[in-house]
VOPAGU-2260 file (C-alpha; in pm, 1 decimal, decimal comma):
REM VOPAGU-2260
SITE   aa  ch    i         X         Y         Z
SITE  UNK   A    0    7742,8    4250,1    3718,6
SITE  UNK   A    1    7448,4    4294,4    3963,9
SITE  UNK   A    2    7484,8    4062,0    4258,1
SITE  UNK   A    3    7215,9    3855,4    4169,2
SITE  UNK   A    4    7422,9    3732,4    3862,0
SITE  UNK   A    5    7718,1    3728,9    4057,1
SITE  UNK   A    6    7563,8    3480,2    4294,0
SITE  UNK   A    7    7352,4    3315,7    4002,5
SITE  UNK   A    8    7753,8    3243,1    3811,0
SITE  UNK   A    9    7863,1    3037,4    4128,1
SITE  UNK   A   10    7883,0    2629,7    4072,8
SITE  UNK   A   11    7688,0    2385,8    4261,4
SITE  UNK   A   12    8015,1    2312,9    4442,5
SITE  UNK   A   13    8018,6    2682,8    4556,1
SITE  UNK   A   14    7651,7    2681,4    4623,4
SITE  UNK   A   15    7685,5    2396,7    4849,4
SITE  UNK   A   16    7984,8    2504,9    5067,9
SITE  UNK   A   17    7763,6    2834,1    5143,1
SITE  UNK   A   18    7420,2    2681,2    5222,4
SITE  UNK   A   19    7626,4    2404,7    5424,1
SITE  UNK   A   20    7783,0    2651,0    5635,4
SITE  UNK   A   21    7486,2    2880,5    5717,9
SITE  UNK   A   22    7271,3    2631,0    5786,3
SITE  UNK   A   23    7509,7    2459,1    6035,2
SITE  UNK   A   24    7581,8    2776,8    6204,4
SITE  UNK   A   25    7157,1    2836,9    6205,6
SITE  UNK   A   26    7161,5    2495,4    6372,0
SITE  UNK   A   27    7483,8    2537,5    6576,8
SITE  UNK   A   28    7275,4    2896,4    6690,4
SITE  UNK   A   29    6927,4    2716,4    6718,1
SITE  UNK   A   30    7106,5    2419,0    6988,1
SITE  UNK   A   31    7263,0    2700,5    7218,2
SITE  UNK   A   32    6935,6    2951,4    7208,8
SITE  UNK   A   33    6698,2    2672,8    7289,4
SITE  UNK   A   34    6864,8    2705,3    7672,1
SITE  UNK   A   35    6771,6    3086,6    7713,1
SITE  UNK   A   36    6385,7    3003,9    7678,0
SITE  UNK   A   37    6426,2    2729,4    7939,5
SITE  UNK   A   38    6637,3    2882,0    8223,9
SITE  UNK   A   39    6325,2    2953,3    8426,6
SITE  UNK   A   40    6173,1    2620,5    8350,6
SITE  UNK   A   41    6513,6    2478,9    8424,7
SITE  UNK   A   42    6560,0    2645,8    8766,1
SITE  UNK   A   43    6246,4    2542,8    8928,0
SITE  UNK   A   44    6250,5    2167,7    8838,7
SITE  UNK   A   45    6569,9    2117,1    8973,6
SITE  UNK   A   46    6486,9    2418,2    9267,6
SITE  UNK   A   47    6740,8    2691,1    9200,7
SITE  UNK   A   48    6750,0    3041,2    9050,4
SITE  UNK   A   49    6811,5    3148,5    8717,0
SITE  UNK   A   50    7165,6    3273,4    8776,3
SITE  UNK   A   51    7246,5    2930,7    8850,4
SITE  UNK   A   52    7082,1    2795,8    8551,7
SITE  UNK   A   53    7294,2    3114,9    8343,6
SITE  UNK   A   54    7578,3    2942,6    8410,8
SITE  UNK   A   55    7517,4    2676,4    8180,3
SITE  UNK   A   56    7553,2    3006,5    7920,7
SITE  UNK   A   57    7913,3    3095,3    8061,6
SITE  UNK   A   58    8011,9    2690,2    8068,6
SITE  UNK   A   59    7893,7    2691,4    7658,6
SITE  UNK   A   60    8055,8    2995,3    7573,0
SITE  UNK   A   61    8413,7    2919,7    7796,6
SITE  UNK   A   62    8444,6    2625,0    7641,2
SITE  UNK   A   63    8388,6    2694,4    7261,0
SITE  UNK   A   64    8737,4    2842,0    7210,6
SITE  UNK   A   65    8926,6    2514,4    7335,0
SITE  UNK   A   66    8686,3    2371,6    7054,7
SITE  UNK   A   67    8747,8    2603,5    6792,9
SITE  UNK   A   68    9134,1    2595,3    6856,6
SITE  UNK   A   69    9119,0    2240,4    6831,0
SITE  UNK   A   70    8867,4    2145,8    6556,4
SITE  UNK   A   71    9050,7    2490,5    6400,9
SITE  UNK   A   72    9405,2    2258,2    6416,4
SITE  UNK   A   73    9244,9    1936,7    6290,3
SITE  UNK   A   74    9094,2    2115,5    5988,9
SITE  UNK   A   75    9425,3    2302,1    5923,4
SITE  UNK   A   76    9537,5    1929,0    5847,2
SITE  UNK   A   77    9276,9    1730,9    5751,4
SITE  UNK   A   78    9042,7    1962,1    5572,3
SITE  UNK   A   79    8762,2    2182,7    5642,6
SITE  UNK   A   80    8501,8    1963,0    5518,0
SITE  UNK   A   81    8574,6    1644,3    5722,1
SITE  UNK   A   82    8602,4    1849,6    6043,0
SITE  UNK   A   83    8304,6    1990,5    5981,6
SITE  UNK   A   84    8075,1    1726,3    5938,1
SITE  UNK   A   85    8270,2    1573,5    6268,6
SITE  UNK   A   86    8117,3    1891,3    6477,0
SITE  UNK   A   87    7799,7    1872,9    6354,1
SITE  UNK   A   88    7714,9    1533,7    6486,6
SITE  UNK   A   89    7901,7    1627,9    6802,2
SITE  UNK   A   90    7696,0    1890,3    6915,5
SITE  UNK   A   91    7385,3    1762,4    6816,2
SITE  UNK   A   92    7448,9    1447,0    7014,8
SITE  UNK   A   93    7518,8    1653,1    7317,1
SITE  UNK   A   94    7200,3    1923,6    7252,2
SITE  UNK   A   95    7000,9    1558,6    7247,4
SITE  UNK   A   96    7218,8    1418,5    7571,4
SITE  UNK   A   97    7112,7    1765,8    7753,6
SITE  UNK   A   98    6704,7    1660,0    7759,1
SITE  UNK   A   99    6824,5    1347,7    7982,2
SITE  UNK   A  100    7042,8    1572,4    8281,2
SITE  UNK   A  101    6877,4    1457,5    8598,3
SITE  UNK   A  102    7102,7    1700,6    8816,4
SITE  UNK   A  103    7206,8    2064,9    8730,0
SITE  UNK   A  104    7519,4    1977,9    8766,3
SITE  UNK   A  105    7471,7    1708,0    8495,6
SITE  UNK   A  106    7332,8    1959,4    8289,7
SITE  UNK   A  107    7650,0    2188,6    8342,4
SITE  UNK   A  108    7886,9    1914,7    8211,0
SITE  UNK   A  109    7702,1    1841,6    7897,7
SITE  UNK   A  110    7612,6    2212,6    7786,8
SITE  UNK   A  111    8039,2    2201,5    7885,5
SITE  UNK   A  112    8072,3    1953,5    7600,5
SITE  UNK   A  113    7833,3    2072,5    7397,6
SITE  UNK   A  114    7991,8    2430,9    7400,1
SITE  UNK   A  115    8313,1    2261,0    7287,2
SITE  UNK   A  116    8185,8    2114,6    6974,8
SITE  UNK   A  117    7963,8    2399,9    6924,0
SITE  UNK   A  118    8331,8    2614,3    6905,5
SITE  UNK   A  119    8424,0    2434,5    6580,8
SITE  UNK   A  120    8158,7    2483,4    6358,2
SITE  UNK   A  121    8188,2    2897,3    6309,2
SITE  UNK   A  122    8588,1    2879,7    6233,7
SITE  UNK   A  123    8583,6    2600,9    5994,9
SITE  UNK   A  124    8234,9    2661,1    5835,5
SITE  UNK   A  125    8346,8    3041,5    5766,8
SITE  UNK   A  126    8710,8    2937,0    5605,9
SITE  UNK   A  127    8556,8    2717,8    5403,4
SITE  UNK   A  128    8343,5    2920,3    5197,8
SITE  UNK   A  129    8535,1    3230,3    5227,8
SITE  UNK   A  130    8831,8    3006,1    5046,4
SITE  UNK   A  131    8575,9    2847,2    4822,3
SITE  UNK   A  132    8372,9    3142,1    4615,7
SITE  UNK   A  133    8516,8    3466,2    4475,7
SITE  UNK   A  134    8625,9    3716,5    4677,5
SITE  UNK   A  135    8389,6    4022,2    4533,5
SITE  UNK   A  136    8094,4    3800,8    4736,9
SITE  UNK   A  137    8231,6    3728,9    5035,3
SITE  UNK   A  138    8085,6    4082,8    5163,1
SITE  UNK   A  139    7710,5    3965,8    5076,2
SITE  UNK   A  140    7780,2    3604,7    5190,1
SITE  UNK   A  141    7947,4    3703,3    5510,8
SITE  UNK   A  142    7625,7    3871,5    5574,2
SITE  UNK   A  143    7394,5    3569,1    5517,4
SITE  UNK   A  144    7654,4    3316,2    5662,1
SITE  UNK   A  145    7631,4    3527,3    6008,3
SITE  UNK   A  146    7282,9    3574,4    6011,1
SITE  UNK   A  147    7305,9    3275,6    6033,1
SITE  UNK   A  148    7304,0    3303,4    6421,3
SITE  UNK   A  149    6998,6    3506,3    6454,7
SITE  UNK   A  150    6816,5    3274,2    6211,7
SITE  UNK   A  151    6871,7    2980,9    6495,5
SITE  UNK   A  152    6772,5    3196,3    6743,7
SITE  UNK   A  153    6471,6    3253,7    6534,4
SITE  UNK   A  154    6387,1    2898,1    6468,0
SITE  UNK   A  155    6449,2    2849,5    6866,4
SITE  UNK   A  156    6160,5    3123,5    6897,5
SITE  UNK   A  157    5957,2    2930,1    6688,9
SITE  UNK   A  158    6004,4    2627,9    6842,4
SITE  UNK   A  159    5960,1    2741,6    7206,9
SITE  UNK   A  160    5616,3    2916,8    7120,7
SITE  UNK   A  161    5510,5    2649,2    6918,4
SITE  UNK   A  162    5611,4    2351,7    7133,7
SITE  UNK   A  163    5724,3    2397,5    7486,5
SITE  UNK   A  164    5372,8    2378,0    7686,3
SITE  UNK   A  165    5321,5    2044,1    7556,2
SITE  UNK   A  166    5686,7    1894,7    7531,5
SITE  UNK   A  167    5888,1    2089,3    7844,2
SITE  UNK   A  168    6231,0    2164,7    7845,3
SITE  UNK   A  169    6339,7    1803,2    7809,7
SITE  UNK   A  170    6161,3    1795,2    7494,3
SITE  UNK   A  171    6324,4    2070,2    7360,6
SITE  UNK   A  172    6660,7    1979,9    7342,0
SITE  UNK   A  173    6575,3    1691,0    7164,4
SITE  UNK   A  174    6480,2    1881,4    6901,7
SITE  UNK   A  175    6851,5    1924,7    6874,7
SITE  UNK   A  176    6903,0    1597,8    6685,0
SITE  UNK   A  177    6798,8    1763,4    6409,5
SITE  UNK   A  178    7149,9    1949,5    6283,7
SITE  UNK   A  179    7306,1    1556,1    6232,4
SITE  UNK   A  180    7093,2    1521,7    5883,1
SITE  UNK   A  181    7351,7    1819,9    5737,9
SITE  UNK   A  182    7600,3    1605,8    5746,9
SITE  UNK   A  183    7436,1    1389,9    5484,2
SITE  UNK   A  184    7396,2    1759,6    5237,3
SITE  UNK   A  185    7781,0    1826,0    5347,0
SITE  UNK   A  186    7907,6    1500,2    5266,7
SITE  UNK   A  187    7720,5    1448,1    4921,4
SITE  UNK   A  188    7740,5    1832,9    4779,2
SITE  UNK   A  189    8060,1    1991,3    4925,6
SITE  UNK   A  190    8415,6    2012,6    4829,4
SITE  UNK   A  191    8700,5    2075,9    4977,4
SITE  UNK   A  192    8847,3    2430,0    5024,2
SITE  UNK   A  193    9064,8    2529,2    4724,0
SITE  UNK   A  194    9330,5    2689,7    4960,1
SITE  UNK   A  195    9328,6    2418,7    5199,0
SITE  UNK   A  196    9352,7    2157,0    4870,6
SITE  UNK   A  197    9672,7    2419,2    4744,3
SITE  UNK   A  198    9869,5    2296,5    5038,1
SITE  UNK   A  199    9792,3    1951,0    5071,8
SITE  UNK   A  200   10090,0    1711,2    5120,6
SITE  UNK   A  201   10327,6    2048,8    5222,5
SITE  UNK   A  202   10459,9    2067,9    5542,2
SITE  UNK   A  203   10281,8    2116,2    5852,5
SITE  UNK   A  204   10310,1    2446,3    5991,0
SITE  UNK   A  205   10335,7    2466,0    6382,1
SITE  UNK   A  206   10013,1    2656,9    6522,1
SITE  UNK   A  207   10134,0    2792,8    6842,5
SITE  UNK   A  208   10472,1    2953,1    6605,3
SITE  UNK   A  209   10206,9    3105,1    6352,9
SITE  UNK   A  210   10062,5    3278,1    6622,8
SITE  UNK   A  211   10318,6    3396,5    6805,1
SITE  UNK   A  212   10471,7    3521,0    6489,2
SITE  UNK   A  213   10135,7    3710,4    6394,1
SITE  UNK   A  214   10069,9    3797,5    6786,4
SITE  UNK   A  215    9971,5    4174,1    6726,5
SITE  UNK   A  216    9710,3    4082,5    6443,5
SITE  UNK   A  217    9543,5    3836,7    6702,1
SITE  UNK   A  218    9554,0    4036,4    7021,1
SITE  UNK   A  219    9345,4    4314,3    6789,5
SITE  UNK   A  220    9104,2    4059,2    6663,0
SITE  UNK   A  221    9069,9    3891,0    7022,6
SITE  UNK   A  222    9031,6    4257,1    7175,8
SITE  UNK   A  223    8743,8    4316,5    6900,4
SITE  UNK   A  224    8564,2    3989,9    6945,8
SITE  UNK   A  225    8563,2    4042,8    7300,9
SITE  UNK   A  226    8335,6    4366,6    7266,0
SITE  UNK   A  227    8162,8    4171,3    6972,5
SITE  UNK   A  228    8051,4    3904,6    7189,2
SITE  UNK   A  229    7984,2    4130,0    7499,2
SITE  UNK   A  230    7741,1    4351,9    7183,7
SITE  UNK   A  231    7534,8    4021,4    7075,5
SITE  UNK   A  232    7538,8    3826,8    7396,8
SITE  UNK   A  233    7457,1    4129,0    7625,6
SITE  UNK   A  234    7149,2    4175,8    7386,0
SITE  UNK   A  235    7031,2    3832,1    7328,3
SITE  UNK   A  236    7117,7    3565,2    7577,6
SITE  UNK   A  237    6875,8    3700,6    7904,4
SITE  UNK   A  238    6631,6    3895,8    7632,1
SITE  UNK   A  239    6352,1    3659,0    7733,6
SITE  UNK   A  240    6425,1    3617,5    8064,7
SITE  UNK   A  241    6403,6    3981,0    8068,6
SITE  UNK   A  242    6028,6    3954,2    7922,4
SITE  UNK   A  243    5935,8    3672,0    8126,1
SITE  UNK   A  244    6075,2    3842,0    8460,1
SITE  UNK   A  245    6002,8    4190,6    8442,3
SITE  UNK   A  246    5725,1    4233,0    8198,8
SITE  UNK   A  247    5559,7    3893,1    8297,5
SITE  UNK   A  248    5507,4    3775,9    7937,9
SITE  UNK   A  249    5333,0    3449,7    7855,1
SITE  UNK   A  250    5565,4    3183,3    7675,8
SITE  UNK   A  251    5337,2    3278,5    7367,6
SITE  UNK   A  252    5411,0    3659,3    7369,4
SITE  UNK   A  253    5805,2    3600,3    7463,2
SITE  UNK   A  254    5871,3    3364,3    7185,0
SITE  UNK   A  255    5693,7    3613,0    6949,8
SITE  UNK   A  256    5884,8    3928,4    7044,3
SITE  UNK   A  257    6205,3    3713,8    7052,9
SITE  UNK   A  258    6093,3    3661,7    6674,6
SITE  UNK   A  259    6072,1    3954,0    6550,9
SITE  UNK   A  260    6366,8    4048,4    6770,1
SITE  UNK   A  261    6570,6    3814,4    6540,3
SITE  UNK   A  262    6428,2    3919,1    6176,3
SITE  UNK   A  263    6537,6    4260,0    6283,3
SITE  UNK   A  264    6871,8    4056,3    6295,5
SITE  UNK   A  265    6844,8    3875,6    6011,5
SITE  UNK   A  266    6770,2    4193,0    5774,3
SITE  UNK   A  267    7067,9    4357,4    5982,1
SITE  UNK   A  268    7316,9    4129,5    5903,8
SITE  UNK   A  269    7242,5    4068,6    5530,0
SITE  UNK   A  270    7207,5    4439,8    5485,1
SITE  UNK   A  271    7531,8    4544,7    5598,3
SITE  UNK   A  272    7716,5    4255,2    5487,6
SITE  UNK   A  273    7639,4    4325,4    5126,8
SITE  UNK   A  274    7696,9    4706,3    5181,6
SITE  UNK   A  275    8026,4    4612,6    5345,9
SITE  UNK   A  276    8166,6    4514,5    5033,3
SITE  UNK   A  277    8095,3    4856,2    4850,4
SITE  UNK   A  278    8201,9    5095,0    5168,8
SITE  UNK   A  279    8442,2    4857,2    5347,9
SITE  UNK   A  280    8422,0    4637,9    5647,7
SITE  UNK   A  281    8563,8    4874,5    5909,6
SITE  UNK   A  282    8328,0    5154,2    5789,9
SITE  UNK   A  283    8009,1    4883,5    5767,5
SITE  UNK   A  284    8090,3    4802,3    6204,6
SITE  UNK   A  285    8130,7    5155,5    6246,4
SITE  UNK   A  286    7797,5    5272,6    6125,1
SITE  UNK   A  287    7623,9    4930,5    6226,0
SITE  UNK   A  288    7746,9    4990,0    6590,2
SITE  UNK   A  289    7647,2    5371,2    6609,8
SITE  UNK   A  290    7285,9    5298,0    6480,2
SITE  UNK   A  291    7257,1    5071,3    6852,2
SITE  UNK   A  292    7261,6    5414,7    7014,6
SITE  UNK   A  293    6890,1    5578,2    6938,4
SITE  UNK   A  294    6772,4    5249,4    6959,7
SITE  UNK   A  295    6856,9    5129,5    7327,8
SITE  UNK   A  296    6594,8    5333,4    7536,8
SITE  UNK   A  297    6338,5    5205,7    7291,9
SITE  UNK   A  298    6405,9    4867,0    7323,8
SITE  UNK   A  299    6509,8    4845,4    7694,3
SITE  UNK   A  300    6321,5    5084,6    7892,0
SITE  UNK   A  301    5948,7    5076,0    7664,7
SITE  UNK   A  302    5616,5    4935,2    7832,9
SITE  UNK   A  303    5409,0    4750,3    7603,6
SITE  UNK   A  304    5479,1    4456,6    7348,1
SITE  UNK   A  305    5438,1    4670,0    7067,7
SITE  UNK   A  306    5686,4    4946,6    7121,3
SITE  UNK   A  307    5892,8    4642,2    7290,5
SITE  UNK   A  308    5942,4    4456,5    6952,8
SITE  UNK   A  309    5987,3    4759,6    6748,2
SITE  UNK   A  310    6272,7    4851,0    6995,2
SITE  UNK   A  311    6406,8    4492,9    6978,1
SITE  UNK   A  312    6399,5    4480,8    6599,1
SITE  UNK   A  313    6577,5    4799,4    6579,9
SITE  UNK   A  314    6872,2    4717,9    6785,9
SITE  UNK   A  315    6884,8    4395,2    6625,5
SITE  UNK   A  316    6937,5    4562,1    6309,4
SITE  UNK   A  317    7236,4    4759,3    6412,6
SITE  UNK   A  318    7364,7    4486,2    6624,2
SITE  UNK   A  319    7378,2    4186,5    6399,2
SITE  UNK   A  320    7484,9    4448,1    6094,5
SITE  UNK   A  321    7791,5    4504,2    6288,3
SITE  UNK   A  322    7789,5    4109,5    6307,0
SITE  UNK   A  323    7710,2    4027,2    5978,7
SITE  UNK   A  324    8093,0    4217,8    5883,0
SITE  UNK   A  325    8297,2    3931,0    6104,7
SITE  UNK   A  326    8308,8    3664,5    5887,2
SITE  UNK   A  327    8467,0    3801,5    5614,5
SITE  UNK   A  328    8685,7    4031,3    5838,8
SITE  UNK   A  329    8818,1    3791,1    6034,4
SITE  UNK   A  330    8920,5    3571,4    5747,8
SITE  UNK   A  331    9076,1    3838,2    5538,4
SITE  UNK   A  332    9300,4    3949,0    5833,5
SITE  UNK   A  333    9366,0    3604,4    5905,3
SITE  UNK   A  334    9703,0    3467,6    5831,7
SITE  UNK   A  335    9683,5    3201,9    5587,0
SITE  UNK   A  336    9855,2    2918,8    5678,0
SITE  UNK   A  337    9621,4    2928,0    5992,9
SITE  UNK   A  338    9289,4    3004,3    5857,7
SITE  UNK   A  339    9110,2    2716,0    5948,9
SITE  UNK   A  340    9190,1    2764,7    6294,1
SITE  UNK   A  341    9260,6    3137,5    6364,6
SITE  UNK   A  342    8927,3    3343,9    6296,8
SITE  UNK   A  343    8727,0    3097,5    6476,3
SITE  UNK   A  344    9000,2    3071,7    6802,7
SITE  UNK   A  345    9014,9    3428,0    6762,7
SITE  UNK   A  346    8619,8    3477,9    6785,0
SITE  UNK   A  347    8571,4    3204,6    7061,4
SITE  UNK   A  348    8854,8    3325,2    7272,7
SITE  UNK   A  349    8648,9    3693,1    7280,2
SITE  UNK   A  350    8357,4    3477,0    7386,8
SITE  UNK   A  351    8550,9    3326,3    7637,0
SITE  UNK   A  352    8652,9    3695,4    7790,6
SITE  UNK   A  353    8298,1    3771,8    7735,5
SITE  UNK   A  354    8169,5    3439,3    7867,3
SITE  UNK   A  355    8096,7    3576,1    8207,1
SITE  UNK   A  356    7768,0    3871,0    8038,3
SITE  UNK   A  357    7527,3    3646,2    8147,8
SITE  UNK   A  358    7569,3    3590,0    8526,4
SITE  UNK   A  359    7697,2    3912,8    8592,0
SITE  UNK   A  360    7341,7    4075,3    8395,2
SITE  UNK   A  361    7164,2    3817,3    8606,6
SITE  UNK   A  362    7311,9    3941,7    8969,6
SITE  UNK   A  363    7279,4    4283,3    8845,8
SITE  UNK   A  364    6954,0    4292,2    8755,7
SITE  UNK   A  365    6838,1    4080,9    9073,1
SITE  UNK   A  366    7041,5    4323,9    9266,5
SITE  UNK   A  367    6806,9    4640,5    9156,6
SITE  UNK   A  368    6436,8    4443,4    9163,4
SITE  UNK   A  369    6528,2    4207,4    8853,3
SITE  UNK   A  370    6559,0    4540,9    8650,3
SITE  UNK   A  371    6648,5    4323,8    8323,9
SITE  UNK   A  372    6627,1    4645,8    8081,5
SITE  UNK   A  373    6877,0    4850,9    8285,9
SITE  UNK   A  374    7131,9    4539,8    8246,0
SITE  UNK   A  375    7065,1    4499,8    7909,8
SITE  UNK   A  376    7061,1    4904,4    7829,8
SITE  UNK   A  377    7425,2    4956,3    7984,5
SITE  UNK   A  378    7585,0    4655,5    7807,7
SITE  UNK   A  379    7457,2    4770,2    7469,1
SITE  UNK   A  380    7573,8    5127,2    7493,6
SITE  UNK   A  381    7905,3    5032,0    7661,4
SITE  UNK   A  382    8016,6    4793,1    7377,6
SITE  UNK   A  383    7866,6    5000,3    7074,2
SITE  UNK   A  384    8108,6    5266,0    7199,6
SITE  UNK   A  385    8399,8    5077,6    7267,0
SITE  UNK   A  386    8320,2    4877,7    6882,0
SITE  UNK   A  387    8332,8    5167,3    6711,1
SITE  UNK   A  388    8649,2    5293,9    6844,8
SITE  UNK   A  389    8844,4    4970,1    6875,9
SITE  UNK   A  390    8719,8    4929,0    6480,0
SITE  UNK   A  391    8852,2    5285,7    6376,5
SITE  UNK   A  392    9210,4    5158,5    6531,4
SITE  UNK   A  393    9246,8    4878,1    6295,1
SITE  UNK   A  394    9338,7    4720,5    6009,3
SITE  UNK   A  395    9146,8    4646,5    5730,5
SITE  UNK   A  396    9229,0    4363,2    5387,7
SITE  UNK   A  397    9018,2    4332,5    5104,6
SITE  UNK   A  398    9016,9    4106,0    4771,2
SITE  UNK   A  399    9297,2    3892,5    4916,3
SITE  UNK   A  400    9334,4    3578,7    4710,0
SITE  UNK   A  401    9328,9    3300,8    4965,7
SITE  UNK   A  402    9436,7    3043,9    4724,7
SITE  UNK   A  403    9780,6    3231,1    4592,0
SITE  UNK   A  404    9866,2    3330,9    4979,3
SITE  UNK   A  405    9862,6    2972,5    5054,4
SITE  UNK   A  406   10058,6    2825,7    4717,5
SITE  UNK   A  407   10345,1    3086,5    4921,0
SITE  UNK   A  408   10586,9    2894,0    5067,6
């Protein structure tokens, strides 16, 4: 069957759990993007610099993998779908709560809170559909469920070159109210995951003892997040602080490049992640990650906004098709009386190594005449390299049934 009728066989149910999940993790993506247009708007009204402002990026990111561990726990017990409309409203009441800091400091505490919540969503969202439709699609819908990411970062684009002059940064985050109405499409269209219903009323199993008994699986996955993380936050998060310091853009110009910057991710990661399921995941990284290579100089180092976007598409490409693999990886190499907690713990816990990118980009860029493109070029190359290696070490599982592993006692 083509994939078309693959897709077009699935039941509303099925349906549901997929467009539920990508759209909170485009919302999730949108909340957390909306702060790397604002950093310089952010740093003069409350008279700082934008490395102290970036911190609010390492304070997200640190704290989403105390969030995914623990939303990752509840939804082990209590089901994916519950948990999951829980996060939702979480975040988006701290995204809203982040329009009224009056300090930085303030501001450091909510983003704080906000990166907790935000940690759920990508764990349970994933194991949810992953467990819910067959497992020849999980390849193509790992692909759209992760570019997922990009398309927030796209709709924060579109929303800072549409609306910030006449709104400000306060004005923006409210715009983060807007992921709560999911949880009205979540609560009337979605079931619960088959595997998770497969175990209900069994025993509980202990998460810290799953883990230590499956400790080499998640040091590998943590190891390969890290350099994940390091591959799409080293070439997102100071992108338009990057246009805005060293090539003086307008907000107009910056939000458009960062657009077409993230349909070069979008096309990435539903490109590979449907090719991923005819040449394998490992292979699909592997090639993603290598592509990021020719594309670097082009994208970091070029001088006007055309050559600039083509360059940023590009990489984009390669970098989110690498991206658009970890969904489905993640959960297929996840044990599975853990699911709902390890791929997203495992994920947020790279971030959390990782969590540091953008102050340390920041410092070094303002330490050799805010040289932005140099930052961004070494991280890129760095982690491409070390992704396709660390990938060509490890394990690979495909076409596991997720509902027979956890009938096993």
């Amino acid at each position: 069957m083509s994939l078309a009728a693959d897709l077009n066989s699935l039941t509303k149910s099925q349906r549901s759990a997929i467009w539920a999940s990508y759209l909170g993790w485009t919302l999730d993506a949108f909340d957390f993007f909306l702060l790397v247009f604002l950093q310089s708007a952010i740093a003069k009204e409350f008279g700082t610099d934008i490395k102290s402002v970036s911190e609010a990026l390492f304070i997200t990111l640190a704290a989403r993998p105390f969030g995914a561990f623990f939303f990752g726990w509840l939804a082990d017990r209590f089901g994916r779908r519950p948990i999951l409309m829980i996060v939702i409203l979480l975040f988006s009441a701290f995204s809203v709560l982040s329009g009224f800091a009056q300090t930085l400091g303030m501001l450091l505490l909510i983003r704080g809170l906000f990166g907790f919540a935000m940690g759920g969503e990508w764990g349970v969202g994933a194991s949810l559909v992953m467990e819910t439709i067959p497992p020849k699609l999980r390849g193509p819908v790992s692909g759209l469920l992760q570019s997922g990411y990009p398309s927030g970062y796209f709709l924060a684009s579109l929303a800072y070159f549409l609306f910030f002059d006449q709104i400000g940064w306060r004005g923006m985050f409210m715009i983060g109210v807007v992921p709560a109405l999911l949880v009205f499409v979540i609560r009337m269209h979605v079931h619960e995951s088959p595997a998770f219903e497969a175990r209900r009323g069994q025993v509980q199993v202990n998460a810290f003892r799953e883990l230590a008994r499956h400790w080499k699986i998640a040091l590998y996955v943590i190891v390969l997040m890290t350099a994940f993380n390091f591959f799409s936050h080293g070439t997102q998060d100071l992108y338009p602080t990057f246009l805005q310091k060293q090539h003086h853009f307008d907000t107009h110009m910056t939000g458009l490049l960062a657009i077409v910057m993230n349909l070069g991710a979008i096309v990435g990661g539903l490109s590979f992640g449907i090719w991923s399921e005819r040449i394998g995941r490992k292979k699909a990284i592997i090639i993603a990650s290598l592509l990021a290579l020719p594309a670097i100089p082009l994208w970091a180092f070029s001088e006007t906004p055309l050559l600039l976007g083509l360059g940023a598409f590009l990489l984009q490409v390669a970098v989110q098709g690498a991206w658009g693999i970890v969904p489905v990886h993640l959960n297929e190499l996840s044990p599975a009386l853990i699911r709902g907690m390890f791929p997203g713990f495992a994920y947020q816990l790279g971030n959390l190594i990782a969590s540091r990118n953008g102050p340390l980009q920041a410092g070094f860029a303002e330490a050799h005449g805010d040289n932005y493109g140099l930052a961004l070029a070494l991280v890129a190359g760095v982690t491409a390299v070390v992704l396709v290696i660390w990938t060509a070490l490890g394990p690979e599982r495909r076409d596991v049934d997720f509902v027979e592993e956890a009938k096993a006692p």
